[in-house]
Structures are given as structure tokens and as C-alpha cells.
N, CA, C and O atoms as CSV, one atom per row, in Angstrom:
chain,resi,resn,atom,element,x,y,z
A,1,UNK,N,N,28.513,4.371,13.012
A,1,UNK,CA,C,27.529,3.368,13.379
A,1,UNK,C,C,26.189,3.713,12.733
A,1,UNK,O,O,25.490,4.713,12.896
A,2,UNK,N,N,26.038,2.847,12.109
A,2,UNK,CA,C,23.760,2.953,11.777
A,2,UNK,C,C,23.184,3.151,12.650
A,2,UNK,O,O,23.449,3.038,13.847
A,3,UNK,N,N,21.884,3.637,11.859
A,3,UNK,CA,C,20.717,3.933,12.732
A,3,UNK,C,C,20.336,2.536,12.250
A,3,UNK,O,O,20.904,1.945,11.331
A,4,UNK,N,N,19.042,1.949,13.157
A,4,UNK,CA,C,18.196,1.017,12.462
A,4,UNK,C,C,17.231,1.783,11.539
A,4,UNK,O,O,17.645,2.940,11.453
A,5,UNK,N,N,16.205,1.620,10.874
A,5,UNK,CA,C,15.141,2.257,10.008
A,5,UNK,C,C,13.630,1.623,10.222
A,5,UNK,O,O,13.394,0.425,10.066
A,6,UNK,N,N,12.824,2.428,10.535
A,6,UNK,CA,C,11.649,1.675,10.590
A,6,UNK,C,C,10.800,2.649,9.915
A,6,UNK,O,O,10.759,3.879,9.933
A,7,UNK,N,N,9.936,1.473,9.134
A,7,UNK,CA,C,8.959,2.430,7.540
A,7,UNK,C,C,8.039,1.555,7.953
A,7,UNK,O,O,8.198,0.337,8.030
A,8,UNK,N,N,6.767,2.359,8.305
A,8,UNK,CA,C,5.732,2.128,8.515
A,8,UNK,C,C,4.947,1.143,7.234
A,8,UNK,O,O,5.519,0.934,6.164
A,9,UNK,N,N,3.741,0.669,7.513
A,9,UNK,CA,C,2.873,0.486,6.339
A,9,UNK,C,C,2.581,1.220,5.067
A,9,UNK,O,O,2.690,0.940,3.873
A,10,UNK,N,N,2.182,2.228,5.730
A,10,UNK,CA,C,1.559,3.190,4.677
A,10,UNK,C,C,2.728,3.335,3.980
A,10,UNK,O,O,2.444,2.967,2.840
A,11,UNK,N,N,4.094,3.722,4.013
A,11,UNK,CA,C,5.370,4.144,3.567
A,11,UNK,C,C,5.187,3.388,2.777
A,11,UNK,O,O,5.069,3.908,1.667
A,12,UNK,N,N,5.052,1.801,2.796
A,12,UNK,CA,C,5.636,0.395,2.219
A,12,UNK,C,C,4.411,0.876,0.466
A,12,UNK,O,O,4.709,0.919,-0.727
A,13,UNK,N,N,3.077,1.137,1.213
A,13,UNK,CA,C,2.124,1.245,0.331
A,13,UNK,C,C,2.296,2.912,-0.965
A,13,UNK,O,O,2.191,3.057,-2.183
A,14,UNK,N,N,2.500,3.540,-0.164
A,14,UNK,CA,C,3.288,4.434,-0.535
A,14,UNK,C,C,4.498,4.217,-2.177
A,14,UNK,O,O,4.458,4.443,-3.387
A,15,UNK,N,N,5.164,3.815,-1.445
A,15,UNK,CA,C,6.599,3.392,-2.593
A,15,UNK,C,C,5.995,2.212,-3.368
A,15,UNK,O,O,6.564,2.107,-4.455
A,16,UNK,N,N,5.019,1.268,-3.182
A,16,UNK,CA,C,4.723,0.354,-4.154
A,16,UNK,C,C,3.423,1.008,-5.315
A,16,UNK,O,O,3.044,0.455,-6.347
A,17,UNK,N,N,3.032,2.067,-4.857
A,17,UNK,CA,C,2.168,2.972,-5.854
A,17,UNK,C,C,2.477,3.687,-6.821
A,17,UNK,O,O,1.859,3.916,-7.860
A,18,UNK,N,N,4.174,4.303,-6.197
A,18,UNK,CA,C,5.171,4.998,-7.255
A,18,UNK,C,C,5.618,4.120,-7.852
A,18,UNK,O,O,5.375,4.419,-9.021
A,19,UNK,N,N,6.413,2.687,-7.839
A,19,UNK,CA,C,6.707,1.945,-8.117
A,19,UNK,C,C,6.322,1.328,-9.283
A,19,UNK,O,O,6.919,0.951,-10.292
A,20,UNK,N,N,4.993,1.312,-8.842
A,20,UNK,CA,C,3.684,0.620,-10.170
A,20,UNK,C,C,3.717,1.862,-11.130
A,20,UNK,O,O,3.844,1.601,-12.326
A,21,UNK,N,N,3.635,2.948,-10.824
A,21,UNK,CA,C,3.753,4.088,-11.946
A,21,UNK,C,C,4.414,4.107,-12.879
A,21,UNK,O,O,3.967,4.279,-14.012
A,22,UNK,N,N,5.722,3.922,-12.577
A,22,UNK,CA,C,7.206,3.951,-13.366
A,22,UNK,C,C,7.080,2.750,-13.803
A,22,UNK,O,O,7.463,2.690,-14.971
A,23,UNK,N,N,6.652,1.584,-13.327
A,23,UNK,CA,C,6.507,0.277,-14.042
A,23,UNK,C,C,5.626,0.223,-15.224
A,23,UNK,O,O,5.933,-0.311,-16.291
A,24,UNK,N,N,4.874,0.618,-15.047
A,24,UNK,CA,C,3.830,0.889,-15.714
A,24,UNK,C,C,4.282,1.258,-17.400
A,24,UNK,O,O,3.844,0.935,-18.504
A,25,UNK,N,N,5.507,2.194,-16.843
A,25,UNK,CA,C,5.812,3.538,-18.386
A,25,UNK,C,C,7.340,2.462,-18.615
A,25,UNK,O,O,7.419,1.925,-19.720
A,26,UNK,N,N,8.139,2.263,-17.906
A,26,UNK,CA,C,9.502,1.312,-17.853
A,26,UNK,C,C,10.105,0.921,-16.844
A,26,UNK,O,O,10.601,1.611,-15.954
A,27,UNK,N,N,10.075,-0.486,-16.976
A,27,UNK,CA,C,10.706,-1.401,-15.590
A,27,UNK,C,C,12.127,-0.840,-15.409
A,27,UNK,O,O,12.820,-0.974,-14.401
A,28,UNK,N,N,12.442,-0.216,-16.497
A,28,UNK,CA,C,13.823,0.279,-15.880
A,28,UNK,C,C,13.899,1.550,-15.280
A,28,UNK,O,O,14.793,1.715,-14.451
A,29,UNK,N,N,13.250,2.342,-15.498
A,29,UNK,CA,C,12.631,3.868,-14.762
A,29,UNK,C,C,12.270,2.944,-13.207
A,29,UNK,O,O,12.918,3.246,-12.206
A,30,UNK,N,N,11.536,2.177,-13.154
A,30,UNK,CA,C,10.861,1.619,-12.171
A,30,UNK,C,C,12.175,1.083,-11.019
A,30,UNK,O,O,12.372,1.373,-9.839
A,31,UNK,N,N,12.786,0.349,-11.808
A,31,UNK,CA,C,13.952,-0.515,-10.910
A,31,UNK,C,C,15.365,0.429,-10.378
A,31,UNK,O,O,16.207,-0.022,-9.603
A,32,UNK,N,N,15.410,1.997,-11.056
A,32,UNK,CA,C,15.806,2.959,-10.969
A,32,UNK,C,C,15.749,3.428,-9.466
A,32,UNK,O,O,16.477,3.487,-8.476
A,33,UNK,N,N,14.232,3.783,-9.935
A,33,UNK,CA,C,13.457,4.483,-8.603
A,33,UNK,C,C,13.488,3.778,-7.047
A,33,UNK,O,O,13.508,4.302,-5.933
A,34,UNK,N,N,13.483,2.516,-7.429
A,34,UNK,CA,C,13.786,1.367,-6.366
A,34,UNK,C,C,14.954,1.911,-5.596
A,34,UNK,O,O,15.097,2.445,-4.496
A,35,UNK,N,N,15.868,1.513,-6.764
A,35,UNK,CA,C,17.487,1.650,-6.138
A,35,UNK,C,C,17.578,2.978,-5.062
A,35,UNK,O,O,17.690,2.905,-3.838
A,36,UNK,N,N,17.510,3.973,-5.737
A,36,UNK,CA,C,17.375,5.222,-5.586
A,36,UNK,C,C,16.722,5.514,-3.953
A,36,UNK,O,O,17.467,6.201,-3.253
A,37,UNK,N,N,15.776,5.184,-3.482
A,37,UNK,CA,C,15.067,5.126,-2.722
A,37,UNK,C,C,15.898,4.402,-1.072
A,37,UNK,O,O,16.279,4.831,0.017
A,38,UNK,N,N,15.821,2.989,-1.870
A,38,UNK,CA,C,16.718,2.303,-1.254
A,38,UNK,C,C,18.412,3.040,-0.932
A,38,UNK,O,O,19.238,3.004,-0.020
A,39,UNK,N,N,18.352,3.331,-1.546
A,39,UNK,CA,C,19.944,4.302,-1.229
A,39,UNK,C,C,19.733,5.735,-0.602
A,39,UNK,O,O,20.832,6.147,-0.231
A,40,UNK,N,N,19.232,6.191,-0.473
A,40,UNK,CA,C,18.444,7.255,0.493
A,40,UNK,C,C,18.240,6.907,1.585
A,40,UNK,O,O,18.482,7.796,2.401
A,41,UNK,N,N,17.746,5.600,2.182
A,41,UNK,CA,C,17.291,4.801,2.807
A,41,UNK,C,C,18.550,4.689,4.013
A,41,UNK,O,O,18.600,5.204,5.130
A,42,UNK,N,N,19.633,3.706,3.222
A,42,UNK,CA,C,20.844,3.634,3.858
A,42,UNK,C,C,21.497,4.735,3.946
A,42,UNK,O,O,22.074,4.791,5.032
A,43,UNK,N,N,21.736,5.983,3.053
A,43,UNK,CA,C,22.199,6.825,3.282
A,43,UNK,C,C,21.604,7.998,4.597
A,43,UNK,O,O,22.188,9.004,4.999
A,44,UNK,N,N,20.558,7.565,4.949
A,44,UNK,CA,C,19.839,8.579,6.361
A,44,UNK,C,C,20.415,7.580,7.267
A,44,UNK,O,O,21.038,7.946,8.263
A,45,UNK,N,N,20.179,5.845,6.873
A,45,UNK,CA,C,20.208,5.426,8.626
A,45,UNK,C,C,21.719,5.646,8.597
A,45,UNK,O,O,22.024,5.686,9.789
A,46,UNK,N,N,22.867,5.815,7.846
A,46,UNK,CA,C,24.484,5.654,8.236
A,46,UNK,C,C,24.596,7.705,8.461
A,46,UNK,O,O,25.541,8.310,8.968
A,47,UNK,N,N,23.431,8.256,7.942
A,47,UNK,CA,C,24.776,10.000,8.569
A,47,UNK,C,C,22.742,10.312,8.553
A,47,UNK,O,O,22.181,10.552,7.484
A,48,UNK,N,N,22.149,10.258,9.556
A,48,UNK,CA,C,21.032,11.109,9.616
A,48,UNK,C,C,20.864,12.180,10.188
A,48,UNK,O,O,19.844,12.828,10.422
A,49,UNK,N,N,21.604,12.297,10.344
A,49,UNK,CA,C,21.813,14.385,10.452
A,49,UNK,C,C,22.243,14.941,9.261
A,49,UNK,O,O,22.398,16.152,9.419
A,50,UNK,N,N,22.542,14.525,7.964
A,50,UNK,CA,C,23.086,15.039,7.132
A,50,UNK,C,C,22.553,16.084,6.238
A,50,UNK,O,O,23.085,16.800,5.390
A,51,UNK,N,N,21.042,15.930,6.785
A,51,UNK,CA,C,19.826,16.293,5.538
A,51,UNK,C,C,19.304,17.634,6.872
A,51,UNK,O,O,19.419,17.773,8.090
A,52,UNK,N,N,18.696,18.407,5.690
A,52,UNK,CA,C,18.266,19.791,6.825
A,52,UNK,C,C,16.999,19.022,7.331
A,52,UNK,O,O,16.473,17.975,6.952
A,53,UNK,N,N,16.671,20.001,8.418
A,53,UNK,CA,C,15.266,20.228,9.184
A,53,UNK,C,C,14.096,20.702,8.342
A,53,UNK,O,O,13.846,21.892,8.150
A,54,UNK,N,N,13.488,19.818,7.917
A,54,UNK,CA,C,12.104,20.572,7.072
A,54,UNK,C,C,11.459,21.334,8.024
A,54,UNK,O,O,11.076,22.502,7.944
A,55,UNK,N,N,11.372,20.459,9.032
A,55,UNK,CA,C,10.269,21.500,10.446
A,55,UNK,C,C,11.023,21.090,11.914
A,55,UNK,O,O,11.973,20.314,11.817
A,56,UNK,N,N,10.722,21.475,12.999
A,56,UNK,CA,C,11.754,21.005,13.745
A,56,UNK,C,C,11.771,19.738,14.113
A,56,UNK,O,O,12.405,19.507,15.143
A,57,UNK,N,N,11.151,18.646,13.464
A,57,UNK,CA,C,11.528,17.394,13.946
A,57,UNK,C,C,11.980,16.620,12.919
A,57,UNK,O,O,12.917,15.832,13.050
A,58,UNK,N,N,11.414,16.780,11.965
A,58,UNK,CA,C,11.385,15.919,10.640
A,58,UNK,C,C,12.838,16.974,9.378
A,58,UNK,O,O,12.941,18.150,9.030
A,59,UNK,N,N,13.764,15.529,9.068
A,59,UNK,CA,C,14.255,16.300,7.864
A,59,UNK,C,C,14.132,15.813,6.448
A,59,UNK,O,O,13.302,14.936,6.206
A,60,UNK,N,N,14.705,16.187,5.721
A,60,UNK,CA,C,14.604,15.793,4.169
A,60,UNK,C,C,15.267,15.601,3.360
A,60,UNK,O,O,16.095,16.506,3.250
A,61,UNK,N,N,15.391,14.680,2.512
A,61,UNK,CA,C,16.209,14.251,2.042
A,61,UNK,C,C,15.942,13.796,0.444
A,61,UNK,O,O,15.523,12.678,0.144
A,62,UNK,N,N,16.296,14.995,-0.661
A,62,UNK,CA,C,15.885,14.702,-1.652
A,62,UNK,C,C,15.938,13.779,-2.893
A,62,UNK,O,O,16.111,14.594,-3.799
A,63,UNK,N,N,15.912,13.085,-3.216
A,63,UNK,CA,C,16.313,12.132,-4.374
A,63,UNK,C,C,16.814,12.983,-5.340
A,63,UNK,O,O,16.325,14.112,-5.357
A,64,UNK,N,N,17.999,12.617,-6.460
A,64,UNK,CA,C,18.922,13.121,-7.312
A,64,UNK,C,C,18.280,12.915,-8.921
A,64,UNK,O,O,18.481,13.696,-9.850
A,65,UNK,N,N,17.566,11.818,-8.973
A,65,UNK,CA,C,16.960,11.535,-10.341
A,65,UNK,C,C,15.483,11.880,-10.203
A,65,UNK,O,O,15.292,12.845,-10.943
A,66,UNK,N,N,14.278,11.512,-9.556
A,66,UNK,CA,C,12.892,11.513,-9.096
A,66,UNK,C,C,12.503,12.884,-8.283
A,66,UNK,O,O,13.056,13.543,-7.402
A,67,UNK,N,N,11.582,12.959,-8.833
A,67,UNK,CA,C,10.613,14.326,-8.311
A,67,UNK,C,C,10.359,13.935,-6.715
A,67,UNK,O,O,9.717,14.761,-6.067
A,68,UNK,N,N,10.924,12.451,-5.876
A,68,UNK,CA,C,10.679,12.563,-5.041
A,68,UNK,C,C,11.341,13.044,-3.386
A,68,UNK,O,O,12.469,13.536,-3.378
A,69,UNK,N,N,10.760,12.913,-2.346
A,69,UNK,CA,C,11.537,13.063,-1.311
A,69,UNK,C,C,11.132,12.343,-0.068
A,69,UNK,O,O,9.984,12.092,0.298
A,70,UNK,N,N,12.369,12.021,0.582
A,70,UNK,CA,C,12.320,11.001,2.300
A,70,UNK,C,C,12.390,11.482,2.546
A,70,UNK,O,O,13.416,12.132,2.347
A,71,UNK,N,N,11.060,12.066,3.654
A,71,UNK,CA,C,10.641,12.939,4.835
A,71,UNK,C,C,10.828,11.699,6.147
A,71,UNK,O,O,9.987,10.800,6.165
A,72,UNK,N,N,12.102,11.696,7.368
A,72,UNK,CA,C,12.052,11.116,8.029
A,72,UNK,C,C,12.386,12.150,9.927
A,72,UNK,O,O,12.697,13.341,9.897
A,73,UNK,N,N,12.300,11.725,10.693
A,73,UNK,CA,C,12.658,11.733,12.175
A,73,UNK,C,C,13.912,10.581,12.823
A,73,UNK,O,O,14.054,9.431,12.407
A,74,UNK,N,N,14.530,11.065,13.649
A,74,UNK,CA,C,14.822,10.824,14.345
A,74,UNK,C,C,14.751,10.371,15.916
A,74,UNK,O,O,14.512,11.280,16.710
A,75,UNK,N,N,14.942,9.014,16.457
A,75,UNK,CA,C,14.418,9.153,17.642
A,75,UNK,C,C,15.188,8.151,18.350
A,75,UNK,O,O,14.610,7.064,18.359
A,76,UNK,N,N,16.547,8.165,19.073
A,76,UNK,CA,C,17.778,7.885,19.769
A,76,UNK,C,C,17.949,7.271,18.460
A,76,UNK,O,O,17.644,7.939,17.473
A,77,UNK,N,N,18.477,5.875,18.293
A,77,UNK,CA,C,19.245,5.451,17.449
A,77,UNK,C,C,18.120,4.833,15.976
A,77,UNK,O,O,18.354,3.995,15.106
A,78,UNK,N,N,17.091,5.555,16.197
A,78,UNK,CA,C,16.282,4.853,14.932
A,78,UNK,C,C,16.022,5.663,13.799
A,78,UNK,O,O,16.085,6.843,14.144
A,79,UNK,N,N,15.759,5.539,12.604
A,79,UNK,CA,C,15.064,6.648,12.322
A,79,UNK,C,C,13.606,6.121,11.615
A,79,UNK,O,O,13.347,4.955,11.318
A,80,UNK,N,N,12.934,7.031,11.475
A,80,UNK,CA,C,11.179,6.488,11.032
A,80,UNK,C,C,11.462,7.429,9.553
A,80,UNK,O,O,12.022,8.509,9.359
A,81,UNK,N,N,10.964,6.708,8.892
A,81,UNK,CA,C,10.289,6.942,7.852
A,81,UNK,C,C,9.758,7.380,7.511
A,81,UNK,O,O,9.575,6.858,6.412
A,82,UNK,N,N,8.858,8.614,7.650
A,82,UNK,CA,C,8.158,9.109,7.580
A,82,UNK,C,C,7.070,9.361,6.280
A,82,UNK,O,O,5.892,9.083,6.507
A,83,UNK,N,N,7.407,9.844,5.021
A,83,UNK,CA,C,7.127,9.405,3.883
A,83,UNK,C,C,8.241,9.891,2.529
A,83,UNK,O,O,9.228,10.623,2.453
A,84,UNK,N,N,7.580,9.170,1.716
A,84,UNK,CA,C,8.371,9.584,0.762
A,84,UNK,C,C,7.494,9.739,-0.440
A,84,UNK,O,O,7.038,8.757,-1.025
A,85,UNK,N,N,7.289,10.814,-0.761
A,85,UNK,CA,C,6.125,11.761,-1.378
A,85,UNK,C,C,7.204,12.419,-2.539
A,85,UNK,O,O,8.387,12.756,-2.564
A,86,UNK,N,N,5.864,12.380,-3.628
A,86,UNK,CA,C,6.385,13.371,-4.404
A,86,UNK,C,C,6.168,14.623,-4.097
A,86,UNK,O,O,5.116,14.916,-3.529
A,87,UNK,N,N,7.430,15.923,-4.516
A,87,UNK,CA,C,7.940,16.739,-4.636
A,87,UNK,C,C,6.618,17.835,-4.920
A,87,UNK,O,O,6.554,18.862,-4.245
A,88,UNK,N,N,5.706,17.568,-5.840
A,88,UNK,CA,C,5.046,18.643,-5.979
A,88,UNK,C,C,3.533,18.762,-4.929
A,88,UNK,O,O,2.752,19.642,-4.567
A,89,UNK,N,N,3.717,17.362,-4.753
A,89,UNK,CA,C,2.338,17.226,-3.463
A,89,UNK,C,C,2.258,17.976,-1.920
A,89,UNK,O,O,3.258,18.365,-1.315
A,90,UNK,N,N,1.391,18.048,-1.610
A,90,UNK,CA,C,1.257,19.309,-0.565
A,90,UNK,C,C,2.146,18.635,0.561
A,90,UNK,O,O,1.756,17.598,1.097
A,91,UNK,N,N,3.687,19.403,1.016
A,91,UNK,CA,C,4.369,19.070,2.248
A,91,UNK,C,C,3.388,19.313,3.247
A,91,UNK,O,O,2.520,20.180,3.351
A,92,UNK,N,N,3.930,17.756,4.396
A,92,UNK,CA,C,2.994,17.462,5.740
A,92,UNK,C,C,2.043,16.674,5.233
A,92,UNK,O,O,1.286,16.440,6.176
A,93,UNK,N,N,1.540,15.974,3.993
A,93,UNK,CA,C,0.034,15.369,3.864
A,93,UNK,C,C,0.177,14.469,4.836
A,93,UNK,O,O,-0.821,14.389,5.552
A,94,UNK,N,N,1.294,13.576,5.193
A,94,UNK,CA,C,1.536,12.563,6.061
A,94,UNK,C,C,1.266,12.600,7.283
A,94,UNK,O,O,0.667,11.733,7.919
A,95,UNK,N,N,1.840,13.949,7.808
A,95,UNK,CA,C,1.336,13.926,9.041
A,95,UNK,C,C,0.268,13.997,9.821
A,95,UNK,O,O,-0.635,14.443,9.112
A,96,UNK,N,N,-0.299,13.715,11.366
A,96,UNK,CA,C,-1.813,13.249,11.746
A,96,UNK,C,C,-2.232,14.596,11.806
A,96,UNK,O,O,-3.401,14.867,12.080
């Protein structure tokens, strides 16, 4: 059974900044990164335990092509979004 998924604003603003990047250099790098993302996406809400514990609440889940990563939580049947940041940027910027 799925989780549902809920991605905040900032997330949304987030992925349309990387988005514009790769667009920027090739719509196909760009439409890549999409997919990619998006399949990360479904792949946490159908097995979200699958990915380790970055810290004890939040886990991670790295992308296979992109320097990036879905930092999300769990919380009964949902999972949040947390961000999805590149790889070399300081882990936690997201959090309050």
C-alpha cells in the first residue's frame, strides 16, 4: 500500500530552481532530472522505510544520475518531503 506524499512550497520552489538550471544547459538533462525526482518520489511513498535514517527522524534517499538528494519523514501513512537539495550543500539547511 502507498504512502500519500506531501511537498511543501518551498520543496515545489526548490525543484523548479534545479530544474531551471539543467534547463538552462539542456532540456534533456532538465526533463531527466524531472523524471528522476519524480521516481524517487513514488519510490519513498510505495517502500518508505527503504532508505536509511539520516538523523532519527528524517531519511534519505539518493538520486542515481544527479548530485541530488530526497531528504523526507515519515508520519503514520504520509510522508513529507522534506527537501531535495543538492549533495554538496550543507545537510539540515532545511530544517527550522
Amino acid at each position: 500500500m502507498s504512502f500519500s506524499l506531501k511537498v511543501s512550497p518551498a520543496v515545489k520552489q526548490e525543484l523548479e530552481q534545479a530544474y531551471n538550471w539543467y534547463a538552462e544547459r539542456s532540456d534533456k538533462a532538465a526533463q531527466a532530472f524531472r523524471d528522476e525526482v519524480l521516481a524517487a518520489f513514488d519510490l519513498v511513498a510505495q517502500h518508505p522505510d527503504r532508505f536509511p535514517l539520516w538523523d532519527d527522524l528524517v531519511r534519505r534517499c539518493v538520486l542515481k544520475h544527479y548530485p541530488y538528494s530526497v531528504y523526507y519523514s515519515i508520519d503514520e501513512r504520509v510522508v513529507n518531503i522534506l527537501a531535495v537539495g543538492h549533495n554538496r550543500r550543507c545537510a539540515g539547511y532545511w530544517k527550522p
